[in-house]
BALOBA-1460 file (C-alpha; in Angstrom, 3 decimals):
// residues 243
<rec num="1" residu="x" x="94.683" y="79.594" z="84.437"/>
<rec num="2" residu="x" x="96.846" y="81.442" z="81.855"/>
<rec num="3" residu="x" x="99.391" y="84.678" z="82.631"/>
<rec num="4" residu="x" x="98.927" y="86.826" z="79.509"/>
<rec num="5" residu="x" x="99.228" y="90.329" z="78.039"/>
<rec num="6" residu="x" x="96.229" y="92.288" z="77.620"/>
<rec num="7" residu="x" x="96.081" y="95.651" z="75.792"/>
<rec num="8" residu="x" x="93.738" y="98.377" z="77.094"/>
<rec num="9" residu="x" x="90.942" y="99.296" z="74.430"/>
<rec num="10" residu="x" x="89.193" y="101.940" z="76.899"/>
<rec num="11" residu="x" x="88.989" y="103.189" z="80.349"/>
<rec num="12" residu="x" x="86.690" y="105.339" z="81.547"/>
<rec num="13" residu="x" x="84.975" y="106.794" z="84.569"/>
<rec num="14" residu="x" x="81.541" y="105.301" z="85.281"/>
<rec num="15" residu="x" x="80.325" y="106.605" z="88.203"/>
<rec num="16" residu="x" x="81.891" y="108.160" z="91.553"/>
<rec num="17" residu="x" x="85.718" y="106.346" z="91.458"/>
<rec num="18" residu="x" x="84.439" y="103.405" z="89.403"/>
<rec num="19" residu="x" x="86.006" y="102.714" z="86.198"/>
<rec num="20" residu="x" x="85.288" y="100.437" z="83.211"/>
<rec num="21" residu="x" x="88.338" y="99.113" z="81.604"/>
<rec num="22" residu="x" x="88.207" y="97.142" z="78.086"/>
<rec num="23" residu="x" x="91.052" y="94.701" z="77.346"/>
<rec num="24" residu="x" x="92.033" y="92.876" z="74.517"/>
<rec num="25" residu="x" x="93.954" y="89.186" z="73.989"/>
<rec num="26" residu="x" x="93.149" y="85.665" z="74.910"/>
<rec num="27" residu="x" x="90.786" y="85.133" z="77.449"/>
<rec num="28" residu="x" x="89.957" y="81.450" z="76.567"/>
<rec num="29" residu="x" x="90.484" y="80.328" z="80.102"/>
<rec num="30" residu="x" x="87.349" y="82.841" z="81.744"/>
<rec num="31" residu="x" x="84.940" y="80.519" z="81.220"/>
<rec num="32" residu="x" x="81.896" y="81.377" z="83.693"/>
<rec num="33" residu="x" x="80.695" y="83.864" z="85.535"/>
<rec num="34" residu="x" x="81.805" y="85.074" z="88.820"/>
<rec num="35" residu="x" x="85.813" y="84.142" z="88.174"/>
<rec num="36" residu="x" x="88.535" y="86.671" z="88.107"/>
<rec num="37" residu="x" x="91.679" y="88.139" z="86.767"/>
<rec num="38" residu="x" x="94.925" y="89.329" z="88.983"/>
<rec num="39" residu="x" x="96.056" y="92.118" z="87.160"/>
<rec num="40" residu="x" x="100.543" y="93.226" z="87.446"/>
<rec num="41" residu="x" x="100.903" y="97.018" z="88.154"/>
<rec num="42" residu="x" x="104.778" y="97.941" z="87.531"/>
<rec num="43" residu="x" x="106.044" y="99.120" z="90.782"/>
<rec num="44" residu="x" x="103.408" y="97.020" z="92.656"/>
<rec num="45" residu="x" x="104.553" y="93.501" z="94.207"/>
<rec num="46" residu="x" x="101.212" y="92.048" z="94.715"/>
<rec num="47" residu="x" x="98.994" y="91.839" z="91.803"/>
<rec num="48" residu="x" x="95.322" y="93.280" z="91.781"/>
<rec num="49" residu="x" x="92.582" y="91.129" z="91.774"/>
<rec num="50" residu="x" x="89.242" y="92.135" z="89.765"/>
<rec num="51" residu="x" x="86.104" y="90.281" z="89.461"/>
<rec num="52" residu="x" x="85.205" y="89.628" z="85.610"/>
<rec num="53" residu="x" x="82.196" y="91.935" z="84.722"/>
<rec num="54" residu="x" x="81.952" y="90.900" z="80.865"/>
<rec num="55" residu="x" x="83.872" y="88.385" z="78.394"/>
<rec num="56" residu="x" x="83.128" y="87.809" z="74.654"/>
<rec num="57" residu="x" x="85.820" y="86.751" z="72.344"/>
<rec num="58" residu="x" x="88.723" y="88.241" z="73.031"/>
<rec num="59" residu="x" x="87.356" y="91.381" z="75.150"/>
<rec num="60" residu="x" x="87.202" y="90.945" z="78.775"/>
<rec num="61" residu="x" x="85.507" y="93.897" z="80.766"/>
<rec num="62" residu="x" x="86.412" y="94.878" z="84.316"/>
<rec num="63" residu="x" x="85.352" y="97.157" z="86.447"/>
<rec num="64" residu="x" x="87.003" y="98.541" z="89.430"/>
<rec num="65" residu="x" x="86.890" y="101.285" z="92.197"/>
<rec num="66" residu="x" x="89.406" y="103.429" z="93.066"/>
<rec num="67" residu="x" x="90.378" y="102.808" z="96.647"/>
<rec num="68" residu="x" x="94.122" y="102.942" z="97.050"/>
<rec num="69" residu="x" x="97.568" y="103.918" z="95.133"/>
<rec num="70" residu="x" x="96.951" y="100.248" z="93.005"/>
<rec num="71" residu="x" x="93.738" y="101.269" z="91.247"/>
<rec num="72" residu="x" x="94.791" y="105.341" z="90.993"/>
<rec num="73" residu="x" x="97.424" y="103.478" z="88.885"/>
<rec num="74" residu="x" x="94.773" y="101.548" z="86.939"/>
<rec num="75" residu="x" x="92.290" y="104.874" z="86.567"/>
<rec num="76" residu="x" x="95.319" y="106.748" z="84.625"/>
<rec num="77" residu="x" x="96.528" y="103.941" z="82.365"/>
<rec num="78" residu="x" x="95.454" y="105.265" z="78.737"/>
<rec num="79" residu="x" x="94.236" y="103.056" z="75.774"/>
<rec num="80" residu="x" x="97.434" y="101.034" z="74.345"/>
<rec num="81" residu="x" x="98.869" y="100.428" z="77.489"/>
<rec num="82" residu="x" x="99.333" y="96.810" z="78.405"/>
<rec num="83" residu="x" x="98.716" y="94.560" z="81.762"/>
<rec num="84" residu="x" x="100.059" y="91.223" z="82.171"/>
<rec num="85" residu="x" x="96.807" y="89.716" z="83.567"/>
<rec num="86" residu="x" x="96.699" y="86.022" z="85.181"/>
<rec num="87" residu="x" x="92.504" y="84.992" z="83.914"/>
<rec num="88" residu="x" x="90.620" y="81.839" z="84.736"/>
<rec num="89" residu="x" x="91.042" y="82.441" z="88.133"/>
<rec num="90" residu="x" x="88.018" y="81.236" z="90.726"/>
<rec num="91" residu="x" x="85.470" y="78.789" z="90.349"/>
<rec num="92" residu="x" x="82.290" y="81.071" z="89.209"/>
<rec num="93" residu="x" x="78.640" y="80.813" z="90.039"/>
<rec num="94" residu="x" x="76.509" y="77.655" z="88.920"/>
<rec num="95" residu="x" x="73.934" y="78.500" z="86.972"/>
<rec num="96" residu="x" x="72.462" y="74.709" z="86.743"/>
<rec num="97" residu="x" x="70.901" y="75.000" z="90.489"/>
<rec num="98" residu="x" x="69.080" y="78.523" z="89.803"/>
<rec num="99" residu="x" x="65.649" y="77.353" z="89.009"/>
<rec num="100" residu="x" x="63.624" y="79.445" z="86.779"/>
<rec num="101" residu="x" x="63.342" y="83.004" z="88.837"/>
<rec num="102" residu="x" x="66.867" y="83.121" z="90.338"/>
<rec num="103" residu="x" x="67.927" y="86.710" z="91.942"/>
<rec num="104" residu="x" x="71.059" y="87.987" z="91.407"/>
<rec num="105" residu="x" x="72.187" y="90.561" z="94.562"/>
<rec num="106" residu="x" x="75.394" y="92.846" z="93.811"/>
<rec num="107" residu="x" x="76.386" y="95.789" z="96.344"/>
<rec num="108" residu="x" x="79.347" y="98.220" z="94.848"/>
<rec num="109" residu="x" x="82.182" y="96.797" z="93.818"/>
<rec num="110" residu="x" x="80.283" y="93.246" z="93.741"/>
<rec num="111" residu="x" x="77.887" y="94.054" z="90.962"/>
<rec num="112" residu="x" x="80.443" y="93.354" z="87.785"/>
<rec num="113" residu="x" x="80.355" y="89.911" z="87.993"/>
<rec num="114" residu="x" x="76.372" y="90.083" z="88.346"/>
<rec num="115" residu="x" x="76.384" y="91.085" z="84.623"/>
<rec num="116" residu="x" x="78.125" y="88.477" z="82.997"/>
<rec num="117" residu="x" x="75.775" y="85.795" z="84.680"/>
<rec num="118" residu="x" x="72.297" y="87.495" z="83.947"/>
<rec num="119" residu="x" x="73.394" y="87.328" z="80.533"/>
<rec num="120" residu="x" x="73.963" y="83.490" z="81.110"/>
<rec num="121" residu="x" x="71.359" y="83.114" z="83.164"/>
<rec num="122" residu="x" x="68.673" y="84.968" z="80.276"/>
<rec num="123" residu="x" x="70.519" y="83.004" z="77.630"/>
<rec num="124" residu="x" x="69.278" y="79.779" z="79.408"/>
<rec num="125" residu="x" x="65.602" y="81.475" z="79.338"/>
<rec num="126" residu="x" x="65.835" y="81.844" z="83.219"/>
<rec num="127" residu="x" x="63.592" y="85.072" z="84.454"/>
<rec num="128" residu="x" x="66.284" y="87.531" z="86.163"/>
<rec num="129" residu="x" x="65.365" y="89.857" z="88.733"/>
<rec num="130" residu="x" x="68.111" y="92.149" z="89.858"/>
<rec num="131" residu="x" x="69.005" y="94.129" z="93.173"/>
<rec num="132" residu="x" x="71.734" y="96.480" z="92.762"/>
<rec num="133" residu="x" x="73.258" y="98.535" z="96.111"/>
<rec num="134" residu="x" x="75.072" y="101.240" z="96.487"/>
<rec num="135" residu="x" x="75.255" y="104.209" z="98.937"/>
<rec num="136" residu="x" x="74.247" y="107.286" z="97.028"/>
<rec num="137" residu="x" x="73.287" y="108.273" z="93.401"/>
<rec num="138" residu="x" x="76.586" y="109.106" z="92.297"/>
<rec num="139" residu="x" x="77.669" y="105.772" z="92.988"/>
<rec num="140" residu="x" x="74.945" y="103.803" z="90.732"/>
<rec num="141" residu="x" x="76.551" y="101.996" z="87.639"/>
<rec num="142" residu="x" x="74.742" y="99.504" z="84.842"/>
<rec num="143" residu="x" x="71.409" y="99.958" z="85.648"/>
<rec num="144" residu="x" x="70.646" y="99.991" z="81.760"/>
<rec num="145" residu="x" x="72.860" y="97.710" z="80.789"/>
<rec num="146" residu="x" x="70.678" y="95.392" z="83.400"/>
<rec num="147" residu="x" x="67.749" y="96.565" z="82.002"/>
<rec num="148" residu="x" x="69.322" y="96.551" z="78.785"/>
<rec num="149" residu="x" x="69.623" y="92.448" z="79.028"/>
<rec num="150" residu="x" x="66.246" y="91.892" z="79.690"/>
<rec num="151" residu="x" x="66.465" y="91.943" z="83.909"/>
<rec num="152" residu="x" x="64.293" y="93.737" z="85.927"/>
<rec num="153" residu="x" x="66.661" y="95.718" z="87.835"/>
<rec num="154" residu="x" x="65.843" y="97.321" z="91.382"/>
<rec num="155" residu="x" x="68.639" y="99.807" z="92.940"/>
<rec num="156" residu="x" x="68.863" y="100.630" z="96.503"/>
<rec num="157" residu="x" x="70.754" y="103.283" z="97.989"/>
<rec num="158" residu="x" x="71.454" y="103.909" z="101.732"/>
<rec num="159" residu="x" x="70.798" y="107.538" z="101.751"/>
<rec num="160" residu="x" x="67.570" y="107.233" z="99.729"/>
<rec num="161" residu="x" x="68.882" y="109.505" z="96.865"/>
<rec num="162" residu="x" x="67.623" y="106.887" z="94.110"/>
<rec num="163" residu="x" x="65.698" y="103.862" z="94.164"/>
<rec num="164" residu="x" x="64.606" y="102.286" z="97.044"/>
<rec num="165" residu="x" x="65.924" y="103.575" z="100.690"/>
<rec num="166" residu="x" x="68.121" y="101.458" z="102.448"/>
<rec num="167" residu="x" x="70.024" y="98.085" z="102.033"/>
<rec num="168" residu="x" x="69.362" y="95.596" z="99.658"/>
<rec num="169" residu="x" x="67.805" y="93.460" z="101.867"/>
<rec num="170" residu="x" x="64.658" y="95.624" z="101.888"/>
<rec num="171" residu="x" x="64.470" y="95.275" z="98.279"/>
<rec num="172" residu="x" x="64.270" y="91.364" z="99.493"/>
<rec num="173" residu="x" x="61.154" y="91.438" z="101.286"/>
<rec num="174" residu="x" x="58.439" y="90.007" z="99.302"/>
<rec num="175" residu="x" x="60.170" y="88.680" z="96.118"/>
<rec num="176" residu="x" x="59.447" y="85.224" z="94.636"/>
<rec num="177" residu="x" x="62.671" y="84.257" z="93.737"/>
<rec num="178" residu="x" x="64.070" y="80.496" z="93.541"/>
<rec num="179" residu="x" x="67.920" y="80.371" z="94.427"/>
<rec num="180" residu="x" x="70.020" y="83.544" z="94.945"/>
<rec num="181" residu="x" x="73.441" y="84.795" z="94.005"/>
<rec num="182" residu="x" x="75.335" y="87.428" z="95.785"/>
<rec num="183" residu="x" x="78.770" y="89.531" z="95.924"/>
<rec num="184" residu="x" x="79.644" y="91.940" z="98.206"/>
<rec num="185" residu="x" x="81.036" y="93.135" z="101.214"/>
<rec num="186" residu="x" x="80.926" y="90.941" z="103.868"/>
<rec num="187" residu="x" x="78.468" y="92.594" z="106.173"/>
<rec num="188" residu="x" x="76.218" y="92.708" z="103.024"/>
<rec num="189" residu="x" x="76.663" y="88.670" z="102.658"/>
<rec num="190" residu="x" x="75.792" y="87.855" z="105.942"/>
<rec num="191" residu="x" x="72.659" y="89.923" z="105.931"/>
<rec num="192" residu="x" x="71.644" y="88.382" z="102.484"/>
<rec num="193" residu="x" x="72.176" y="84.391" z="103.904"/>
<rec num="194" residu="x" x="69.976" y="85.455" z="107.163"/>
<rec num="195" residu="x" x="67.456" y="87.446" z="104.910"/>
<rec num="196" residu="x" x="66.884" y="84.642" z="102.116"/>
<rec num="197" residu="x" x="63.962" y="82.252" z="101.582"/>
<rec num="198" residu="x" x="66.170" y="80.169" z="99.572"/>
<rec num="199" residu="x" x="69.237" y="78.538" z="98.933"/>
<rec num="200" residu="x" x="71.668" y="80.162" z="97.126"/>
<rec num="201" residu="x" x="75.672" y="81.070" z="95.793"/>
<rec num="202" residu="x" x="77.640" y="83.743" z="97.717"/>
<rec num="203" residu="x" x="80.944" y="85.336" z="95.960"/>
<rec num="204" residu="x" x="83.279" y="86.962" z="98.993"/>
<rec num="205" residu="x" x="86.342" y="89.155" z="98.628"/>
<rec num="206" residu="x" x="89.187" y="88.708" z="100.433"/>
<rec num="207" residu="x" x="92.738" y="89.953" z="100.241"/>
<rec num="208" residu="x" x="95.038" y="87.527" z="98.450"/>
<rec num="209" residu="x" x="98.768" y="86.968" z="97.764"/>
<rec num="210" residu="x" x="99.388" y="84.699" z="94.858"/>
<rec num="211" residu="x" x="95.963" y="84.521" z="93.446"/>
<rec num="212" residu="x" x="95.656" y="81.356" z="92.396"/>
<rec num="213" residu="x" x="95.891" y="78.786" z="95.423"/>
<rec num="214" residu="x" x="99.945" y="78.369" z="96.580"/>
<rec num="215" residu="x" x="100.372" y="80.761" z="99.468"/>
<rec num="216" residu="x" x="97.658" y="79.602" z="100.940"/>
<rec num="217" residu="x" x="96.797" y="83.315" z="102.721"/>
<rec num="218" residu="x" x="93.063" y="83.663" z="101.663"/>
<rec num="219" residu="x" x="92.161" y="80.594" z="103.161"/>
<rec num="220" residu="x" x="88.778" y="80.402" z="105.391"/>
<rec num="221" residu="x" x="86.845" y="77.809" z="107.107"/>
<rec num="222" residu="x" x="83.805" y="76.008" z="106.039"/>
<rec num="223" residu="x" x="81.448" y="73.368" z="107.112"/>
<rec num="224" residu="x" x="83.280" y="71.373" z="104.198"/>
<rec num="225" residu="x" x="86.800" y="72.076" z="105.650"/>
<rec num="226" residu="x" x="89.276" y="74.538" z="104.860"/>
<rec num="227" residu="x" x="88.497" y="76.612" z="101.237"/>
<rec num="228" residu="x" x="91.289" y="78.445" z="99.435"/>
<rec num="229" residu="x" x="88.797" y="81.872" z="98.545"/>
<rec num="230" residu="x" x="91.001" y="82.605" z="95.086"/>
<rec num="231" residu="x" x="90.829" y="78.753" z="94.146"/>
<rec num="232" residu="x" x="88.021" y="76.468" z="95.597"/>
<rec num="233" residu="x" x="86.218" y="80.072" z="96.095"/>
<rec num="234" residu="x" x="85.371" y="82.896" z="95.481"/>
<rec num="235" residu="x" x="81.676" y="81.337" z="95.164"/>
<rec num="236" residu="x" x="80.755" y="79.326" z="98.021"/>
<rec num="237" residu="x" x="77.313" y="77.721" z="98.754"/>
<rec num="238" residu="x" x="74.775" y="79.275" z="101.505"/>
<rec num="239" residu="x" x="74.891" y="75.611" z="103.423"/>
<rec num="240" residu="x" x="78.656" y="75.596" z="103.609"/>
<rec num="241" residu="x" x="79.589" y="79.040" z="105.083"/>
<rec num="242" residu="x" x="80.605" y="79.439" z="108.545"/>
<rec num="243" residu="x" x="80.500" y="82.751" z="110.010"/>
């Protein structure tokens, strides 16, 4: 974990109140997929945590919906502007246990961090299939840049305006897939761990304080004992989640 100052290369609109924001500096310390960054707002006491969509070199890619007065402050921040960002936060998805047709399952604001491992996962020669979810069309972000990797990419949407109609379990049905990973909303979790054929990794978001394991206030319980979600989570495995 490292508290440093990252300078905005871009940030644009992607789709309805989505944003993709490009930062520069040292990101040595995001080192797998599926960790994340806790981002200070001036004015703002708690920090903003964002799941890590992309991270080569010294770039690090976020993306992030606008949902309160937190991110409106994050959509108007122009290029040049600086955040001091905590990184290397979480532990990130294992991609040793995937076996060679893993399924990656991402639902809004979870589908960033799906990105950054079916590039590891492809890089390792696994075979990626992809469900993305959203509600409507205007909502529907990196399909191509899915595709673009080498994935085949299936979208869902709950009002049927593009792709399949419906929740991404129904994309489910029928696949031949050998381990899963997953972030989403909760509701969306819990249907994906009684809707899989497999085992599998599942990424939850919670509200959290510090970010990085002291205040203890994301804390949950597991078959394994208590978990801290920002430090021995975000990724949890399917046989250790209690509901």
């Amino acid at each position: 974990m490292k508290d440093v100052n990252l300078k905005i290369v871009s940030n644009k609109k992607i789709a309805e109140n989505t944003y993709e924001c490009v930062l520069l500096g040292d990101i040595s310390d995001i080192t797998a997929p599926g960790q994340f960054v806790n981002i200070k707002l001036d004015g703002f006491y708690l920090r903003r945590p964002i799941s890590v969509c992309d991270a080569v070199g010294d770039r690090l890619t976020i993306i992030y919906k606008v949902v309160g007065d937190g991110t409106e402050k994050m959509a108007n921040a122009k290029a040049g502007c600086e955040w001091m960002t905590l990184t290397g936060l979480g532990n990130g998805y294992d991609t040793s246990l995937s076996g060679e047709r893993p399924l990656l399952i991402g639902g809004g604001a979870g589908v960033p961090p799906m990105y950054m491992l079916a590039k590891k996962l492809i890089s390792e020669g696994k075979s990626v299939s992809v469900i993305l979810g959203f509600n409507t069309a205007k909502e529907v972000f990196y399909k191509e840049e899915f595709e673009a990797l080498g994935a085949d990419v299936t979208v869902t949407t709950v009002d049927g305006s593009v792709g399949i109609k419906g929740f991404v379990t129904d994309a489910m049905r029928g696949l031949d897939y050998t381990y899963f990973y997953t972030c989403g909303p909760e509701p969306m979790l819990r249907a994906i761990y009684n809707s899989s054929e497999s085992s599998g990794q599942l990424s939850f978001e919670e509200r959290m304080g510090c970010g990085f394991g002291a205040c203890m206030g994301c804390s949950c319980k597991t078959k394994y004992g208590n978990k801290r979600i920002c430090r021995d989570g975000p990724v949890l495995t399917k046989e250790e989640i209690i509901w």
